[in-house]
C-alpha positions as semicolon CSV with decimal commas, in nm:
position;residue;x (nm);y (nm);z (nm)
1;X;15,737;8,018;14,210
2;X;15,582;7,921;13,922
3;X;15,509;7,572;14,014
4;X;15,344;7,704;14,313
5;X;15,134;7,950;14,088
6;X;15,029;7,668;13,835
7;X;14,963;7,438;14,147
8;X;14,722;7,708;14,336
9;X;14,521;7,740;13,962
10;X;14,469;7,374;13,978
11;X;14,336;7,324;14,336
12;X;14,119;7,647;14,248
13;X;13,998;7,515;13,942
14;X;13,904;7,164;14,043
15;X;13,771;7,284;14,342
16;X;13,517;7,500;14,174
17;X;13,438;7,241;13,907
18;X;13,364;6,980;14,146
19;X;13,153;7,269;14,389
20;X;12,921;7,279;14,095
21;X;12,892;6,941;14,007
22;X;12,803;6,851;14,394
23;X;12,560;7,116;14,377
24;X;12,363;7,015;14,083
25;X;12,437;6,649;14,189
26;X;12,217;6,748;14,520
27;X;11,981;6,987;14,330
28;X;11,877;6,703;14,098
29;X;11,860;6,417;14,307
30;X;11,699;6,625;14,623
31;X;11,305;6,690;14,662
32;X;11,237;7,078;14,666
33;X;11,089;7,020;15,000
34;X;11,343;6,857;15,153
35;X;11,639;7,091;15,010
36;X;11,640;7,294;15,323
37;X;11,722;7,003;15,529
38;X;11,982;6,859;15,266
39;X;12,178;7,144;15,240
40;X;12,226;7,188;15,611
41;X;12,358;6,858;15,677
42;X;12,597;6,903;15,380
43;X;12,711;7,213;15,492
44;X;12,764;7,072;15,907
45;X;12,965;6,769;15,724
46;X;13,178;7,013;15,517
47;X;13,257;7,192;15,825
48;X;13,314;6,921;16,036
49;X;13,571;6,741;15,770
50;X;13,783;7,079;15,821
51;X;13,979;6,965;16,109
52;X;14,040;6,630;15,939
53;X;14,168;6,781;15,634
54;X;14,394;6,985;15,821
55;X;14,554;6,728;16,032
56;X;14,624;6,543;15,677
57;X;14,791;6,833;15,551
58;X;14,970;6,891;15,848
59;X;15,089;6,509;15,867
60;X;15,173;6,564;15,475
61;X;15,374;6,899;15,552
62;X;15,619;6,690;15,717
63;X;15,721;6,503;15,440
64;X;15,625;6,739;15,132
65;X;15,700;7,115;15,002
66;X;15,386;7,369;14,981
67;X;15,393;7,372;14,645
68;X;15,414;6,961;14,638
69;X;15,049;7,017;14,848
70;X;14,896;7,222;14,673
71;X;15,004;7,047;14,316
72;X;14,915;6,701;14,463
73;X;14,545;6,818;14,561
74;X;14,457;7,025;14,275
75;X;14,523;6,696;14,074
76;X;14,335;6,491;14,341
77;X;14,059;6,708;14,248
78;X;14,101;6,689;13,898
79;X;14,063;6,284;13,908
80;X;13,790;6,276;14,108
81;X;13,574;6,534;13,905
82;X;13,644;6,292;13,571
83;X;13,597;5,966;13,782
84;X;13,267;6,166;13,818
85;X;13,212;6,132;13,516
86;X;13,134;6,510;13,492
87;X;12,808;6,645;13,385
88;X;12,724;6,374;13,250
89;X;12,674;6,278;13,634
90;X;12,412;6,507;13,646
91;X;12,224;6,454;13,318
92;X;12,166;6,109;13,459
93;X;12,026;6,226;13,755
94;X;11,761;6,405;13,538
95;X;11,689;6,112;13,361
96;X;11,644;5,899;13,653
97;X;11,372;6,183;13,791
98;X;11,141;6,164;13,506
């Protein structure tokens, strides 16, 4: 149970780290005019990547636990945000603008 408790806290906490740096990301690199437009399309692809994602984690239900899931996404997450690089990420967005 705990394992499963840790693992949820991870997949939350990555998730929400790398929501904000995809957000800033597109607020930085977007024009205000265009932001409208932007954030519509990203929104469609999110929901159109659902039933992918599910059919992964259906495939990967057959071969790992729950709490396997969960702990091997939240740590999937994890990665990518530091392969990121972070905020730095952003920063240099910024920089490029100006």
């Amino acid at each position: 149970m705990e394992l499963l408790t840790l693992s949820m806290f991870c997949v939350g906490l990555g998730g929400g780290i790398l929501n904000v740096v995809v957000g800033g990301c597109m607020m930085a690199a977007v024009p205000q005019e265009k932001m409208g437009r932007i954030s519509g399309l990203n929104a469609a692809v999110m929901e159109a990547s659902m039933p992918i994602g599910s059919f992964l984690c259906s495939a990967l239900a057959l071969a790992l636990s729950v709490t396997q899931i969960f702990a091997l996404f939240g740590l999937c997450t994890i990665v990518f945000y530091v392969l990121l690089g972070g905020f730095r990420f952003v920063n240099a967005l910024n920089i490029a603008r100006e």
